[in-house]
Every structure is written in structure tokens, then in C-alpha cells.
Backbone and ligand atoms as CSV (ligand in chain L), in Angstrom:
chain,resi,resn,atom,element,x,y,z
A,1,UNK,N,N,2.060,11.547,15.028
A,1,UNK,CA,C,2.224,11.002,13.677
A,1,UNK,C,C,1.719,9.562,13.632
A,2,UNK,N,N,2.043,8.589,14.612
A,2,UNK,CA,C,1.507,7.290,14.835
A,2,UNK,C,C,0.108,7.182,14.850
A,3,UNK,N,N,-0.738,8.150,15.579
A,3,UNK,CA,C,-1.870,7.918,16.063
A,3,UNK,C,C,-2.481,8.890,14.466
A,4,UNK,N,N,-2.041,9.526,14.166
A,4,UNK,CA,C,-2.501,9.998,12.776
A,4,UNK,C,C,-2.857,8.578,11.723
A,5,UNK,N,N,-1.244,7.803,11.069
A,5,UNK,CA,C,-1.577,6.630,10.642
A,5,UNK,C,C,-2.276,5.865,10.847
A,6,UNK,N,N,-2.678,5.806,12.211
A,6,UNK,CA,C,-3.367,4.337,13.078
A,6,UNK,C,C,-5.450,4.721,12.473
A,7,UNK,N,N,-5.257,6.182,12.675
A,7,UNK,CA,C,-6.661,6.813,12.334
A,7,UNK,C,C,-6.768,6.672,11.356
A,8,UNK,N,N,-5.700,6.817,10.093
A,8,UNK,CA,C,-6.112,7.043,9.016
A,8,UNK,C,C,-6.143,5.573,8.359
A,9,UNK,N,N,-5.133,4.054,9.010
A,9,UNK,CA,C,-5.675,2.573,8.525
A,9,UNK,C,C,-7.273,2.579,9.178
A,10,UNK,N,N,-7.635,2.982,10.205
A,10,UNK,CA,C,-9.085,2.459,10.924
A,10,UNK,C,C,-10.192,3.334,9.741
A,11,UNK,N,N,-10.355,4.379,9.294
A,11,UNK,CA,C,-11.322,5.075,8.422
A,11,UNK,C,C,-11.425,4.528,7.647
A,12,UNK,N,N,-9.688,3.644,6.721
A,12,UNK,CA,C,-10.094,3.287,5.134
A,12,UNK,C,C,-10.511,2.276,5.496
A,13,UNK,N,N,-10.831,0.860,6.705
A,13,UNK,CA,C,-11.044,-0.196,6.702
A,13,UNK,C,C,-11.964,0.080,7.348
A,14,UNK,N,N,-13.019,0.939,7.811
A,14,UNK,CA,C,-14.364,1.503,7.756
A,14,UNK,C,C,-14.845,1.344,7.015
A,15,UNK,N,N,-14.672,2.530,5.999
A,15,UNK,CA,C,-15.093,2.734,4.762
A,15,UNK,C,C,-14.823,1.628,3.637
A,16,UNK,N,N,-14.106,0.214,3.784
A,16,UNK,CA,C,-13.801,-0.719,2.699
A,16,UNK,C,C,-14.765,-1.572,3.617
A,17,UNK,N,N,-14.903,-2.213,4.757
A,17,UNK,CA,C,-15.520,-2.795,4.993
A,17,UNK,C,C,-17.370,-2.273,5.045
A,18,UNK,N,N,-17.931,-1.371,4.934
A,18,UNK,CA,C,-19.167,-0.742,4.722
A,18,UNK,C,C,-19.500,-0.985,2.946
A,19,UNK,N,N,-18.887,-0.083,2.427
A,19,UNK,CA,C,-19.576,0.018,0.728
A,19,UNK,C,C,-19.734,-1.739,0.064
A,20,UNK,N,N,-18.984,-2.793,0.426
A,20,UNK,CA,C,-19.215,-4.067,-0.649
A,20,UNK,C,C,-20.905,-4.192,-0.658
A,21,UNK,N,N,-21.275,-4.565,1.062
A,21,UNK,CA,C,-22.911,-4.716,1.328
A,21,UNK,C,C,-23.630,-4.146,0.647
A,22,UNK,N,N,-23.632,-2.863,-0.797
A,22,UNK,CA,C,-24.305,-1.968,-1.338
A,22,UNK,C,C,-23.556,-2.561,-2.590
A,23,UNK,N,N,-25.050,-3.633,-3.110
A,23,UNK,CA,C,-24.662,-4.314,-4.070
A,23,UNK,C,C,-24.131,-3.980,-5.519
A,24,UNK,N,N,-23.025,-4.053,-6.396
A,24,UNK,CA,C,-22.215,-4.023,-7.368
A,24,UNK,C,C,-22.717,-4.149,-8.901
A,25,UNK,N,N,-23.456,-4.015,-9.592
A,25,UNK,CA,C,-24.079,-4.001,-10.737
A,25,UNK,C,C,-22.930,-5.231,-11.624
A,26,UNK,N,N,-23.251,-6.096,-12.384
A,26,UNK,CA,C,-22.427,-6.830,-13.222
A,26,UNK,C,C,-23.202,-7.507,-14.710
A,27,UNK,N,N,-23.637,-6.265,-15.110
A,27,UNK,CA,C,-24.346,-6.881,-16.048
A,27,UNK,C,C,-23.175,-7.232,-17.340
A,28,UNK,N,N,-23.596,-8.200,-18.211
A,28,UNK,CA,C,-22.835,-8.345,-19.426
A,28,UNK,C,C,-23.343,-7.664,-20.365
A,29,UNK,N,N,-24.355,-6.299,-19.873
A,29,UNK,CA,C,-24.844,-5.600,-21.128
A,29,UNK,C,C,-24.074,-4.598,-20.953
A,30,UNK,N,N,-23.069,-3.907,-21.630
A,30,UNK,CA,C,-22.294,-2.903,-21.448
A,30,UNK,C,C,-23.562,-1.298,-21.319
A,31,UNK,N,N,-24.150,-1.540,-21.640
A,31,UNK,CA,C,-24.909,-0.392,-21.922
A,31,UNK,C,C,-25.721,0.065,-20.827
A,32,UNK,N,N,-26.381,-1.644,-20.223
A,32,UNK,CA,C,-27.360,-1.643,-19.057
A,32,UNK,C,C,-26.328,-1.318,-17.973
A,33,UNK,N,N,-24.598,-1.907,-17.754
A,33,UNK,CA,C,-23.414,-1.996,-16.992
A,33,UNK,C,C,-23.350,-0.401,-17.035
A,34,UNK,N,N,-23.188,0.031,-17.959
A,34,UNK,CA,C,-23.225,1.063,-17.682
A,34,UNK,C,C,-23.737,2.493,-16.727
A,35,UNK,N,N,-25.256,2.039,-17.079
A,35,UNK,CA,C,-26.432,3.028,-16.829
A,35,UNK,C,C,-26.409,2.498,-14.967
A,36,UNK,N,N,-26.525,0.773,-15.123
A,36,UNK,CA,C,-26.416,0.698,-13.622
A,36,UNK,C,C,-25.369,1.406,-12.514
A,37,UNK,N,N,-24.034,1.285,-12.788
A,37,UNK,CA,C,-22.897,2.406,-12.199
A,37,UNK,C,C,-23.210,3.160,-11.853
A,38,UNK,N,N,-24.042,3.954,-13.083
A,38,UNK,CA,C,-24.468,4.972,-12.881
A,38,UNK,C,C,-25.262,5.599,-11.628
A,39,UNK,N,N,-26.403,4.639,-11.874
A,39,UNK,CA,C,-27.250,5.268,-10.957
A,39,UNK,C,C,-26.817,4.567,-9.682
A,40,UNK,N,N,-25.459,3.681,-9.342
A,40,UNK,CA,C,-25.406,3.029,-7.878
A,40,UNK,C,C,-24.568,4.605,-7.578
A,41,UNK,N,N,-24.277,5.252,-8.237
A,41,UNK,CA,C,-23.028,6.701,-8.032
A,41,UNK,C,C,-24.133,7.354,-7.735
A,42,UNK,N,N,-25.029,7.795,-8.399
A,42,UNK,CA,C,-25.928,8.974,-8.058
A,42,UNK,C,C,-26.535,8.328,-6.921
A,43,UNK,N,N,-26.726,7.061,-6.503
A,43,UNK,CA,C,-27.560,6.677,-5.327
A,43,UNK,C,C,-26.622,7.046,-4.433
A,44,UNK,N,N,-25.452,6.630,-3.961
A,44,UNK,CA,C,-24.703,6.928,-3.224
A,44,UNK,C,C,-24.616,8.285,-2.749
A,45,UNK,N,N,-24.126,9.287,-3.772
A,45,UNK,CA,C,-23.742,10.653,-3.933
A,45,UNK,C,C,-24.797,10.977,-2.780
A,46,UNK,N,N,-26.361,11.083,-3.728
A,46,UNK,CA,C,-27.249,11.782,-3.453
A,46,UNK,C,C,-28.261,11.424,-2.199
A,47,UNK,N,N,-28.263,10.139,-2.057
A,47,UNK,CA,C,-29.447,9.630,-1.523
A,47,UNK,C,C,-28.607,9.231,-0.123
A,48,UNK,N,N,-27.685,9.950,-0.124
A,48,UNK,CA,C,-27.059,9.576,1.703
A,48,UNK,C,C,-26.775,10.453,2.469
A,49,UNK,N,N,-27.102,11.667,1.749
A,49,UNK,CA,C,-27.077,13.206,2.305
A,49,UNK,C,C,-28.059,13.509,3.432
A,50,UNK,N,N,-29.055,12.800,3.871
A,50,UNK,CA,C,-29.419,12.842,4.664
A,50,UNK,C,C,-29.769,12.104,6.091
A,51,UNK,N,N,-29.973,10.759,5.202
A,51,UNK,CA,C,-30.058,9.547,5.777
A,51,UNK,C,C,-29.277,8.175,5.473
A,52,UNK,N,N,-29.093,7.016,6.206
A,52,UNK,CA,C,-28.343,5.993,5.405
A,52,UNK,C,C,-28.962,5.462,4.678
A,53,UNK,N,N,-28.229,4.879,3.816
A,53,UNK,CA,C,-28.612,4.604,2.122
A,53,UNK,C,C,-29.642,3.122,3.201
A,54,UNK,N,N,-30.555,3.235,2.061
A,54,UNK,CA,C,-31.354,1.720,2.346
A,54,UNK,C,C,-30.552,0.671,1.387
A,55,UNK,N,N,-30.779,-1.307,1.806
A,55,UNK,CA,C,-30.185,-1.769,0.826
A,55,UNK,C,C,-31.174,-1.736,-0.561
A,56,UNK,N,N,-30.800,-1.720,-1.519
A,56,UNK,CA,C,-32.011,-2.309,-2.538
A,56,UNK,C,C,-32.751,-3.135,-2.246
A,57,UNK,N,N,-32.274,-4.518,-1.551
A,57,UNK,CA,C,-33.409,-5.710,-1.732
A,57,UNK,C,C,-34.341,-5.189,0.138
A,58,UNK,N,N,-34.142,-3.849,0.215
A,58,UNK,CA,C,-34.961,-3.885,1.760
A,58,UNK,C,C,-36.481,-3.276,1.019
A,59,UNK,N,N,-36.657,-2.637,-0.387
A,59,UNK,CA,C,-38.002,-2.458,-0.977
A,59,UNK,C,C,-38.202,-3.262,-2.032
A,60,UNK,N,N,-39.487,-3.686,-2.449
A,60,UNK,CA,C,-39.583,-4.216,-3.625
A,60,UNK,C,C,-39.721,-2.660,-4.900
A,61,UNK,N,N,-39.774,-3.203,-6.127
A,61,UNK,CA,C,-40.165,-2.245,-7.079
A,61,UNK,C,C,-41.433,-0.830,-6.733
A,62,UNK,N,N,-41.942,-1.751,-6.184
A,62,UNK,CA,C,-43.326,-0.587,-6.562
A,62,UNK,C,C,-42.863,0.287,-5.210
A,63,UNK,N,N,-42.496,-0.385,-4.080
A,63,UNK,CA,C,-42.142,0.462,-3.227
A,63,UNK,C,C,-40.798,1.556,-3.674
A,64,UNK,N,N,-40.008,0.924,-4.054
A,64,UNK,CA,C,-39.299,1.588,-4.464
A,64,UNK,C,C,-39.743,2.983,-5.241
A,65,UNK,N,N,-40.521,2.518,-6.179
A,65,UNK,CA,C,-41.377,3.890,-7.175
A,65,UNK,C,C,-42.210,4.937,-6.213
A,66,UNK,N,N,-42.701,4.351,-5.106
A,66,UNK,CA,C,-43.141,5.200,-4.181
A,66,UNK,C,C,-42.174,6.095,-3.459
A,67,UNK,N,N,-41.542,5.648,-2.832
A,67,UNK,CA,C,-40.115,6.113,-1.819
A,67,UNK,C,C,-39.514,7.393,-3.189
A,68,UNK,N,N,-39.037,6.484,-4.167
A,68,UNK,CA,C,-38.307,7.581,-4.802
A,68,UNK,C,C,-39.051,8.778,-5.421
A,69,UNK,N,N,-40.683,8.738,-5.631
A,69,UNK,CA,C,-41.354,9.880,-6.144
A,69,UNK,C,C,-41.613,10.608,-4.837
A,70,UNK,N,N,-41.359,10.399,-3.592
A,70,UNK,CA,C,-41.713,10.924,-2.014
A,70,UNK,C,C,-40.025,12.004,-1.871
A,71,UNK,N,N,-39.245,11.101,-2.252
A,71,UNK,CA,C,-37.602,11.838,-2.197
A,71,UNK,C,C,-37.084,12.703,-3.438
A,72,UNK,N,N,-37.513,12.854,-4.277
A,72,UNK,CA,C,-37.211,13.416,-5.590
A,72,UNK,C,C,-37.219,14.925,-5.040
A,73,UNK,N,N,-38.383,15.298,-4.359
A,73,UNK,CA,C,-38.549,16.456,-4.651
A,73,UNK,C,C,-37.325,17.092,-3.076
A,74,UNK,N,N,-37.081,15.968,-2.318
A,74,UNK,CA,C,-35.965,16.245,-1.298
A,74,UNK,C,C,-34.496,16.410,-2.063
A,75,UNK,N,N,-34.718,15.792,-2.617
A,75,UNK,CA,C,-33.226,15.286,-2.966
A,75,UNK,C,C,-32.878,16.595,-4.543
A,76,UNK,N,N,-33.779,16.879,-4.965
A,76,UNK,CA,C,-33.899,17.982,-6.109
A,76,UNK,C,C,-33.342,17.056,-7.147
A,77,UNK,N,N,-33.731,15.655,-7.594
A,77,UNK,CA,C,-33.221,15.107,-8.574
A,77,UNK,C,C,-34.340,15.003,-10.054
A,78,UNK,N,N,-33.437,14.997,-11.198
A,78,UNK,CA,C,-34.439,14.974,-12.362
A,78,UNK,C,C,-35.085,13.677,-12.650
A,79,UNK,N,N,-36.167,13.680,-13.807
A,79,UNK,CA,C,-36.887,12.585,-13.760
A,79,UNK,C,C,-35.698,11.720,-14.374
A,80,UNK,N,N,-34.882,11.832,-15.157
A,80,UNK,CA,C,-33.995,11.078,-15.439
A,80,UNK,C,C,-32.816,10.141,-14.578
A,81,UNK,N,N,-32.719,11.376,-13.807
A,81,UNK,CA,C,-31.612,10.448,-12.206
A,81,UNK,C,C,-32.426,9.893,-11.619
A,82,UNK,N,N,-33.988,9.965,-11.572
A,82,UNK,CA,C,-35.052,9.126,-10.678
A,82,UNK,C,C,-34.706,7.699,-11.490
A,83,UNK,N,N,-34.802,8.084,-12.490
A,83,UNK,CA,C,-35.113,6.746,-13.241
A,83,UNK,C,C,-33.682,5.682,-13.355
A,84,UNK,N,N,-32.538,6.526,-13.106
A,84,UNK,CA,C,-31.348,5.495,-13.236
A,84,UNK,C,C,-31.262,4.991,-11.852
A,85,UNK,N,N,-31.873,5.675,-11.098
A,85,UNK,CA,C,-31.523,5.304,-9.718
A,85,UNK,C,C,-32.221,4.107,-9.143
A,86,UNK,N,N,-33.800,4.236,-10.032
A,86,UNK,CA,C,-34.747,3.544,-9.936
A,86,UNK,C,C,-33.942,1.757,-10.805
A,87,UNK,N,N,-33.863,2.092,-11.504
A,87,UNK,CA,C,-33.451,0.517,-12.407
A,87,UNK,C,C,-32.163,0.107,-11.686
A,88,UNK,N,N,-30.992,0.927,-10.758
A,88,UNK,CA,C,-29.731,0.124,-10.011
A,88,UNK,C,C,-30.317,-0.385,-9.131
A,89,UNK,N,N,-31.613,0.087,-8.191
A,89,UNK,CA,C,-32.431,-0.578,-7.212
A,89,UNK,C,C,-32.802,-1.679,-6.809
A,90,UNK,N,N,-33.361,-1.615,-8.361
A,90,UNK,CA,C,-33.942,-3.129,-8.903
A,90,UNK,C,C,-33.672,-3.803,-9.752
A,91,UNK,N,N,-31.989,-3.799,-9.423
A,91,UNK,CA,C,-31.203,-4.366,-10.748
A,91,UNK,C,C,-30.852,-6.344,-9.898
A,92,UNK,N,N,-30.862,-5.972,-8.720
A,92,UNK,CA,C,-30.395,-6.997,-7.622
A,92,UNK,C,C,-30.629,-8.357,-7.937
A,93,UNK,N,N,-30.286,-9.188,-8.309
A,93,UNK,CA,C,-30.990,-10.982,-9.016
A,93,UNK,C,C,-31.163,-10.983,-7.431
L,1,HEC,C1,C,-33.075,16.379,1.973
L,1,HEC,C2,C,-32.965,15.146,2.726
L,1,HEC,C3,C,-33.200,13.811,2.026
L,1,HEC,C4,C,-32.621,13.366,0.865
L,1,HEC,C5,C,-31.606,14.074,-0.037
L,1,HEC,C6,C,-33.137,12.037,0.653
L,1,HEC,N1,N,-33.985,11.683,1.671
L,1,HEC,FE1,FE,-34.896,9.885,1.913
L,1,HEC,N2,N,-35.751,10.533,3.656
L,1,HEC,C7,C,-35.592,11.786,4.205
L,1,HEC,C8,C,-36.339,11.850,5.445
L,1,HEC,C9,C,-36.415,13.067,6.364
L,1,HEC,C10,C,-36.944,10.586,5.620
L,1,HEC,C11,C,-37.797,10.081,6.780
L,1,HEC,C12,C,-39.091,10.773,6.932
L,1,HEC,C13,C,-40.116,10.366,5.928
L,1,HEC,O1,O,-40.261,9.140,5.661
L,1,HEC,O2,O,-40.807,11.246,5.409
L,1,HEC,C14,C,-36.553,9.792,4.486
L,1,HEC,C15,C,-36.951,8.468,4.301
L,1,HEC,C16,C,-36.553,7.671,3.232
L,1,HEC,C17,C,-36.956,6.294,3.049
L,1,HEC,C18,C,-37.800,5.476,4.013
L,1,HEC,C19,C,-39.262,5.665,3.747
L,1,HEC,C20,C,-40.074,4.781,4.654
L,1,HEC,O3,O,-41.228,4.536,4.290
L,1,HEC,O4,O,-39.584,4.354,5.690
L,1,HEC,C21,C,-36.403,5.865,1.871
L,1,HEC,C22,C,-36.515,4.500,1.245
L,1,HEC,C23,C,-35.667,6.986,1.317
L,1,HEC,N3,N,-35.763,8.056,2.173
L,1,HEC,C24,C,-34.999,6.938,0.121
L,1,HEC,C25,C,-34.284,8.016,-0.410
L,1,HEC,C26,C,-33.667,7.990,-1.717
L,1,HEC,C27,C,-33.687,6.842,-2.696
L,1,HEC,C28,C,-33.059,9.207,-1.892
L,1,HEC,C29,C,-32.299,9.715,-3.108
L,1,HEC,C30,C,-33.068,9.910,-4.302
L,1,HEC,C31,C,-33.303,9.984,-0.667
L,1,HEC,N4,N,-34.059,9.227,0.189
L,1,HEC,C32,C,-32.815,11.253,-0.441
L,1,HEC,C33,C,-34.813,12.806,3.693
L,1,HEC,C34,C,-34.053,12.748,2.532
């Protein structure tokens, strides 16, 4: 039972200390705040199923547009989740 608890504080302070580095969207546009969430969820969800997530600022844009038209057809995502996924990417100041 101890060593159960002890496993189960070490996973959540794994997992809390990993996700902050996978930068947080804060726009004051509720709309753009929005859409960004969005696609940091579908990035997460989808784009770690195989490999670890890259950070955003490790591609620029255009790379980015490359990488994600190379993974789309891996990942079976629509042009629409390309595209939210694409703008949380390169949402980063
Ligand atoms: C079905 C498995 C799979 C899924 C899902 C997947 N990838 Fe990949 N990804 C790969 C493999 C395999 C490689 C490495 C081989 C290669 O570059 O072709 C890779 C490589 C990459 C690279 C590195 C390319 C480079 O030039 O080094 C990036 C960036 C990337 N993936 C982004 C994504 C994103 C974004 C998503 C979500 C939309 C995603 N991947 C989903 C399999 C996947």
C-alpha cells in the first residue's frame, strides 16, 4: 500500500513536472485563446502517439508547414486539425 502511494506521488510529479515546458497559449483574444487550447490538446493527444512531442520554438513556421503536411497523413488528421495545430505552434512570442 506504501509503495503503491510512493508510485503514485512519483508519476503525478513526473507528469506535473514534464507538461509546463510545452508552452501555454494566453492570448487576450478569447476566440484566438480559444482555438489555441485547442490545437495545444489536439497536439498533445495526437502528435505524441508515436514520438515525443517537439517544442514549438525547436521549428520555425515554414518548417513547421513542412513537418505537419509530412505527419498529417500519419497521424490521419483533417485539414482543419492541421491548421489549429499549425497556429498553437506558432503561437509562441
Ligand atoms: C503514426 C506515427 C506518427 C504520428 C501520429 C506522428 N508522427 Fe511525427 N514522426 C513519425 C516518425 C516515424 C518520424 C521520424 C521519421 C521521419 O522523419 O520520417 C516522425 C518525425 C517527426 C518530426 C521530425 C521531422 C524531422 O525532420 O526531424 C516532427 C517535427 C514530427 N514528426 C511532428 C509530428 C506532428 C506535429 C504530429 C501530429 C500532427 C506527428 N508528428 C504525428 C511518426 C508519427
Amino acid at each position: 500500500m506504501k509503495k503503491l502511494i510512493i508510485f503514485t506521488l512519483i508519476s503525478v510529479y513526473i507528469l506535473l513536472s514534464c507538461s509546463p515546458s510545452l508552452y501555454i497559449p494566453a492570448s487576450s483574444d478569447p476566440v484566438l485563446q480559444q482555438k489555441l487550447l485547442e490545437g495545444r490538446k489536439l497536439y498533445v493527444r495526437i502528435c505524441s502517439s508515436c514520438h515525443n512531442l517537439h517544442l514549438p520554438r525547436q521549428y520555425n513556421a515554414e518548417s513547421w508547414r513542412k513537418n505537419l503536411n509530412l505527419m498529417q497523413e500519419r497521424a490521419k488528421i483533417t485539414d482543419e486539425e492541421k491548421e489549429i495545430i499549425f497556429l498553437y505552434l506558432n503561437s509562441q512570442p
